[in-house]
Backbone as JSON, one array per atom type, in Angstrom:
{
  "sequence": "XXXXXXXXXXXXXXXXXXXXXXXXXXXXXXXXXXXXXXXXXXXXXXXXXXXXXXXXXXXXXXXXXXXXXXXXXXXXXXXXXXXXXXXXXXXXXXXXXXXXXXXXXXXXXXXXXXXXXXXXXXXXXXXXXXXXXXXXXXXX",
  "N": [[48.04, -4.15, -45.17], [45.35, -2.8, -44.75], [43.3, -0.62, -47.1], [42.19, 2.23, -47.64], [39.41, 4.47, -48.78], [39.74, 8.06, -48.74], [38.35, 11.53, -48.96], [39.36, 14.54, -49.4], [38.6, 18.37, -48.92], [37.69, 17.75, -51.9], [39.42, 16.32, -52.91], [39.96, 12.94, -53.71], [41.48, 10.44, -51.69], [43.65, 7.37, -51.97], [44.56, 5.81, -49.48], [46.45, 3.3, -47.62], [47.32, 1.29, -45.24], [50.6, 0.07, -43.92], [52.39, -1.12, -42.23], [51.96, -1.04, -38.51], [53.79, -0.51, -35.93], [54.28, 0.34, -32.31], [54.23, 3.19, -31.69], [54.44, 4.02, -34.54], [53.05, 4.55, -37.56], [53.17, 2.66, -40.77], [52.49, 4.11, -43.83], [50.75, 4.45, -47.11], [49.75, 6.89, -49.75], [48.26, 7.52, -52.09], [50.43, 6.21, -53.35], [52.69, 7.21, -52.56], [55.16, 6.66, -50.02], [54.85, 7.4, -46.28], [55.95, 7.93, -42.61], [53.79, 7.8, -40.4], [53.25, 9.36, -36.96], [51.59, 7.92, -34.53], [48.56, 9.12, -32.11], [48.09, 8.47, -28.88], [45.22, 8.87, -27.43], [44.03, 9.14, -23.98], [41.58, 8.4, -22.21], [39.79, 9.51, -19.84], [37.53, 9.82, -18.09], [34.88, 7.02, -17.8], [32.03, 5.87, -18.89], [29.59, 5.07, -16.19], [28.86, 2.16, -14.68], [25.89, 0.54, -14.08], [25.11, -1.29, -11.3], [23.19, -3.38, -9.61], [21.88, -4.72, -6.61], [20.35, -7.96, -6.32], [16.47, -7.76, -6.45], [15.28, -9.17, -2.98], [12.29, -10.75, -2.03], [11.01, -10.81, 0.3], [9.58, -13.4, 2.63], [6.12, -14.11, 2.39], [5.31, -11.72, 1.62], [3.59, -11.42, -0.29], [0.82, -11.55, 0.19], [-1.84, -10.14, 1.26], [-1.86, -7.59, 3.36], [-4.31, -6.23, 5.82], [-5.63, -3.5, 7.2], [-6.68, -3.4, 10.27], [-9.58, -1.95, 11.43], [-8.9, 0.51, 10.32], [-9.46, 2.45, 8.62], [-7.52, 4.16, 5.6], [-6.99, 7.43, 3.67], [-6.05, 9.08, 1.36], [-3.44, 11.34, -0.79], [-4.98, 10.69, -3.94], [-3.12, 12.57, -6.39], [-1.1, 15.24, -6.27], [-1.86, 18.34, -4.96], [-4.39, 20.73, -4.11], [-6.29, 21.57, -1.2], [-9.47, 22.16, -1.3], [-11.89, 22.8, -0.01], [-13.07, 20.97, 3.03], [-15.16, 18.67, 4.34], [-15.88, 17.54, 6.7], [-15.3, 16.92, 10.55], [-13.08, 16.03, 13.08], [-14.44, 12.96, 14.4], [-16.7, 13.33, 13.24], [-19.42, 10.85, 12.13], [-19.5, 9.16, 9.3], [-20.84, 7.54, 6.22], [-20.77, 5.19, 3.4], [-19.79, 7.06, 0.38], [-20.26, 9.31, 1.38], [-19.54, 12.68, 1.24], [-16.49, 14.04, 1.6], [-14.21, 15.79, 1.5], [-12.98, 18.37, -1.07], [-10.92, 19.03, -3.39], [-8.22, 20.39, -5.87], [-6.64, 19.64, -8.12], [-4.31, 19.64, -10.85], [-5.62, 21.94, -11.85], [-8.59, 20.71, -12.19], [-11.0, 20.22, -9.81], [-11.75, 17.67, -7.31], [-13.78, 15.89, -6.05], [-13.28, 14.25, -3.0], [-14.69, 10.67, -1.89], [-16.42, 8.94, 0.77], [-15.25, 5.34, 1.25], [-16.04, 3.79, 3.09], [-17.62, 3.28, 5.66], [-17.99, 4.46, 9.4], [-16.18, 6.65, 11.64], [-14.74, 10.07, 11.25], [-11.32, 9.69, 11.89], [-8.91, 11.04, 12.1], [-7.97, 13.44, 11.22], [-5.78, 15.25, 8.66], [-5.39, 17.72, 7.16], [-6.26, 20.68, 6.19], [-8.74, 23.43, 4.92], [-6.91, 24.65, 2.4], [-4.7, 23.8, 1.96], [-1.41, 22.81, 0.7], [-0.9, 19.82, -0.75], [0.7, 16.65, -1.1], [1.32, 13.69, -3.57], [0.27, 11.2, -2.59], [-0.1, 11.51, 0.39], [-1.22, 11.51, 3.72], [-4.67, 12.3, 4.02], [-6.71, 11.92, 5.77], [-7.59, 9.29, 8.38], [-10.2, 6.96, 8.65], [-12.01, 5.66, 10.92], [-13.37, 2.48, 11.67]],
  "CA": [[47.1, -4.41, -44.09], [43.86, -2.08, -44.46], [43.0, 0.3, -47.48], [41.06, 3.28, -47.39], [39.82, 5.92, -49.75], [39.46, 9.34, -48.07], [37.62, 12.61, -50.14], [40.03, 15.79, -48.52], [38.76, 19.18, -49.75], [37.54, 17.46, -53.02], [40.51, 15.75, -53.8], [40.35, 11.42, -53.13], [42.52, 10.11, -51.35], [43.65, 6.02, -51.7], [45.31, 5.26, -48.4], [46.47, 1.63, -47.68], [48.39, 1.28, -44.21], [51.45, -1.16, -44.44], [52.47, -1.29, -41.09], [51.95, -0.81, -37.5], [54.74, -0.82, -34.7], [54.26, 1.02, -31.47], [53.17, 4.45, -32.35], [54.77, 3.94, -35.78], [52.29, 3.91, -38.91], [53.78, 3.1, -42.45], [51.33, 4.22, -45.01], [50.84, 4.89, -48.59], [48.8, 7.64, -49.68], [48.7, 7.52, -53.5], [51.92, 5.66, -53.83], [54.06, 7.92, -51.82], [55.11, 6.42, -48.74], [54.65, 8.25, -45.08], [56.22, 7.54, -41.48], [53.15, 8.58, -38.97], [53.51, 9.19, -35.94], [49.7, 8.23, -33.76], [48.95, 10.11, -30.5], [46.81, 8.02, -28.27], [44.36, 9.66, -26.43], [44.27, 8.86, -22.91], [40.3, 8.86, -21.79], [40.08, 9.94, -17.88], [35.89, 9.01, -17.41], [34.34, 5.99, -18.65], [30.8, 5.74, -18.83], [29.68, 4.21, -14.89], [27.92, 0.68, -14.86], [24.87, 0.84, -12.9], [25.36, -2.17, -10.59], [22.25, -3.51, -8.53], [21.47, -5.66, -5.96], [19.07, -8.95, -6.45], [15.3, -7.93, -5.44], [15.06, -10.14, -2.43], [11.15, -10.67, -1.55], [10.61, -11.6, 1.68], [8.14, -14.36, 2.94], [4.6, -13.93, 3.45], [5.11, -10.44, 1.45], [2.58, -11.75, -1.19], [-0.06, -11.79, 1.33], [-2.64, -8.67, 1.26], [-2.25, -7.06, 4.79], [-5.54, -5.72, 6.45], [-5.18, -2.73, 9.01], [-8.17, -3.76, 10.85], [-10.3, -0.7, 12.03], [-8.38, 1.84, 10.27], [-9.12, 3.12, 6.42], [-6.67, 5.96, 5.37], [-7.44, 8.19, 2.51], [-4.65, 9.31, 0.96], [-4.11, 12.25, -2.35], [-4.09, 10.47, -5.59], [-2.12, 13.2, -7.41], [-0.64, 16.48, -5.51], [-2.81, 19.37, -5.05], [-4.58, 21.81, -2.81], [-7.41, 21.25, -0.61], [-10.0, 23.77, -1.84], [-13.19, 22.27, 1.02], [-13.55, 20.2, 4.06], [-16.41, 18.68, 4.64], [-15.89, 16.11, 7.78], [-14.18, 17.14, 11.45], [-12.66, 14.35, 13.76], [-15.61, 12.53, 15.29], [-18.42, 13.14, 12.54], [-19.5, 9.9, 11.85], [-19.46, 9.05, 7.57], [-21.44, 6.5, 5.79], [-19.95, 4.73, 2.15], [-20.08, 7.5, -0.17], [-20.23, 10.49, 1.53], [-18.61, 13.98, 0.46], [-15.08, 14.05, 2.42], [-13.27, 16.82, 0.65], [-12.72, 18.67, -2.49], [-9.47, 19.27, -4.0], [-8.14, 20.8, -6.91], [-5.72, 18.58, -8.53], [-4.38, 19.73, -12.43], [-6.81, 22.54, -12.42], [-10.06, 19.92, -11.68], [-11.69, 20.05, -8.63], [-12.3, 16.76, -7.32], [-14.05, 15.64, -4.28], [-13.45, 12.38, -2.39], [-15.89, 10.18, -1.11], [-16.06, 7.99, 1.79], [-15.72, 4.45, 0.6], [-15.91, 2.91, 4.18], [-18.71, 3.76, 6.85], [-17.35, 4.53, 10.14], [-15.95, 7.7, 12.46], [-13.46, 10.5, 11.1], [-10.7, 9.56, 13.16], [-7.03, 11.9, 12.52], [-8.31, 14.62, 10.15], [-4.33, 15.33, 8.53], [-5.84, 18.65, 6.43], [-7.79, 21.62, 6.7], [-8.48, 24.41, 4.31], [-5.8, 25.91, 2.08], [-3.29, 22.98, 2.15], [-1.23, 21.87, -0.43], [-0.51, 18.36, -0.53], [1.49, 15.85, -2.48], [0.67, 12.23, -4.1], [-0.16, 9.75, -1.3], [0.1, 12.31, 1.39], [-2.17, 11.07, 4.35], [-5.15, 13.33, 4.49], [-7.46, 11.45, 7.16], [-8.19, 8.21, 8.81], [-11.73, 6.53, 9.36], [-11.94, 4.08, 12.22], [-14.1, 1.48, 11.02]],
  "C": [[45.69, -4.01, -44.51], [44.04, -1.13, -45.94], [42.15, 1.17, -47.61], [41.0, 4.33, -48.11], [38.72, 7.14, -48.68], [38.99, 10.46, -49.22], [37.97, 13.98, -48.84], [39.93, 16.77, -49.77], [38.27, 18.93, -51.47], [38.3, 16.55, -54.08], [40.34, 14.18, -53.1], [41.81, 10.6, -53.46], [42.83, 8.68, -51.22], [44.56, 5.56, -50.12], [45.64, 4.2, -47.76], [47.89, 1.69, -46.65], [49.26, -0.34, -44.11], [51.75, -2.16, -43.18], [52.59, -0.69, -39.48], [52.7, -1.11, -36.26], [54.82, 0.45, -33.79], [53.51, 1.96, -31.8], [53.67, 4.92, -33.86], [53.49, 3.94, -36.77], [53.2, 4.24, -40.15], [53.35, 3.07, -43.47], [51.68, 5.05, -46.24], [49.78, 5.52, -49.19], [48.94, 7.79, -51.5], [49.93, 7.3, -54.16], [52.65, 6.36, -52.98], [53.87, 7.06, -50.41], [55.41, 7.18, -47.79], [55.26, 7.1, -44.16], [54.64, 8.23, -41.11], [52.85, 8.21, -37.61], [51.63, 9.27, -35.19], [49.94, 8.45, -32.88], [47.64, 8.75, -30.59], [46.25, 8.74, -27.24], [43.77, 9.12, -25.35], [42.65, 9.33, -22.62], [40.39, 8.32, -20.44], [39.09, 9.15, -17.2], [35.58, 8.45, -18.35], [32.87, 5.96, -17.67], [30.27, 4.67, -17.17], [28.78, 3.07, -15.41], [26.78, 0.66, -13.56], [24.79, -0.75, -12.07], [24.36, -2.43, -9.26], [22.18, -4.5, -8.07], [20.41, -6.61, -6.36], [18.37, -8.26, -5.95], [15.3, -9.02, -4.55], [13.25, -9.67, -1.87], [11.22, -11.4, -0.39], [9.51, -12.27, 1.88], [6.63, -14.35, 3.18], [4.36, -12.14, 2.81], [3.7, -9.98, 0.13], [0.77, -11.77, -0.69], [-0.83, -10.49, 1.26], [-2.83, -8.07, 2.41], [-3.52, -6.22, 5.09], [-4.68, -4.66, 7.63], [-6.71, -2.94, 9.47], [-8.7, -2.79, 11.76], [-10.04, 0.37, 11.76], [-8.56, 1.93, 8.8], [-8.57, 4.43, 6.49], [-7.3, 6.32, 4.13], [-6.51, 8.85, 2.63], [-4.99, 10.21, -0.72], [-4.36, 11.49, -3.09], [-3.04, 11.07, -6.78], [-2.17, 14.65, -6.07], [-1.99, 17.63, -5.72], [-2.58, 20.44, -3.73], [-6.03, 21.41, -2.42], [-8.32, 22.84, -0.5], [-11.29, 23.6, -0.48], [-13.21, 21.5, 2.18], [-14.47, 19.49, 4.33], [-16.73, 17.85, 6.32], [-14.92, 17.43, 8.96], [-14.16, 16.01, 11.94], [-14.01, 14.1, 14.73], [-16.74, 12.34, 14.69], [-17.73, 11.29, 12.11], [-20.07, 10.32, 10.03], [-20.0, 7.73, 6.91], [-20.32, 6.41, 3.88], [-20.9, 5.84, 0.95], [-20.57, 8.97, -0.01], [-19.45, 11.64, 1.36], [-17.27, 14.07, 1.6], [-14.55, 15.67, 2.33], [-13.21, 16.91, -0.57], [-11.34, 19.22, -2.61], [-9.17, 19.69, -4.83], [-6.59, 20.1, -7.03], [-5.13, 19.18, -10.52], [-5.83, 20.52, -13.05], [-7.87, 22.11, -12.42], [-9.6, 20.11, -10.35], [-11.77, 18.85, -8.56], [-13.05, 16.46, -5.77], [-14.12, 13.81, -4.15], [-14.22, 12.11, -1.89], [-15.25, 9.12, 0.02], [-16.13, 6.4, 0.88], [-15.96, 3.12, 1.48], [-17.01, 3.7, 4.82], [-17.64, 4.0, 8.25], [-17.0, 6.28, 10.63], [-14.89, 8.06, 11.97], [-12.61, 10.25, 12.25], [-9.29, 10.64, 13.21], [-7.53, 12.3, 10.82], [-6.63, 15.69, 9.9], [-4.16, 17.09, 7.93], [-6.91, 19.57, 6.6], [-7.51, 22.65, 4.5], [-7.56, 24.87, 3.74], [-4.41, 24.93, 1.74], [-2.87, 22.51, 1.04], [-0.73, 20.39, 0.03], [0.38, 17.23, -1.58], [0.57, 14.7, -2.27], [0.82, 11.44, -2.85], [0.21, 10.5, -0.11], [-1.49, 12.21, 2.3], [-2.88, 12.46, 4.86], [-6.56, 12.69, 5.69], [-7.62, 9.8, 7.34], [-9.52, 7.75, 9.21], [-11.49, 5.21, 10.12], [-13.17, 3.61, 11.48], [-14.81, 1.1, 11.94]]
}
């Protein structure tokens, strides 16, 4: 059937299997012939198959929704809110100081990038925050 040279301990080995029945092997290991007996090894867990659903896109999801009168401001990366600068009601022009943050050791401060009235101030002083964690609304 198959031959095979093996290197046991320093010594090579020619091995050339004759035949295979059940858990029978009848092999020849430098001319001498062997009965051996094979164990099969019974494996319990097999690797899982990750199995997903089609994306289905829904209609009209291509579409750029507007919230009309409402801009959020939201973290970009987790932090802590080191400043304030706005309460609910000041009115904010495009580009005004919002808040400072400390984000990865920088400070950063957000700006307004809409004109309009703080409207649902989410953060004060002292807060930590995560990534896209709503820290105020401006009514427009």
């Amino acid at each position: 059937m198959k031959t095979f040279n093996f290197i046991i301990r320093g010594t090579e080995y020619e091995v050339e299997i004759k035949s295979l029945e059940n858990s029978i092997a009848k092999i020849e290991v430098n001319g001498s012939q062997y009965d051996v007996e094979l164990k099969k090894e019974v494996k319990t867990s097999k690797t899982p198959v990750l199995v997903r659903k089609p994306v289905v896109i829904p209609p009209g999801s291509e579409k750029i929704k507007k919230q009309l009168g409402i801009h959020t401001i939201k973290a970009p990366l987790p932090g802590n809110i080191m400043k304030v600068f706005v309460k609910e009601g000041d009115k904010v022009n495009v580009g005004d100081n919002l808040l400072i943050y400390e984000a990865m050791k920088m400070e950063n401060t957000l700006k307004a990038e809409k004109a309009g009235t703080v409207n649902n101030l989410k953060v004060k002083e002292g807060d930590a925050v995560l990534q896209d964690a709503l820290l105020l609304e401006i009514e427009l």
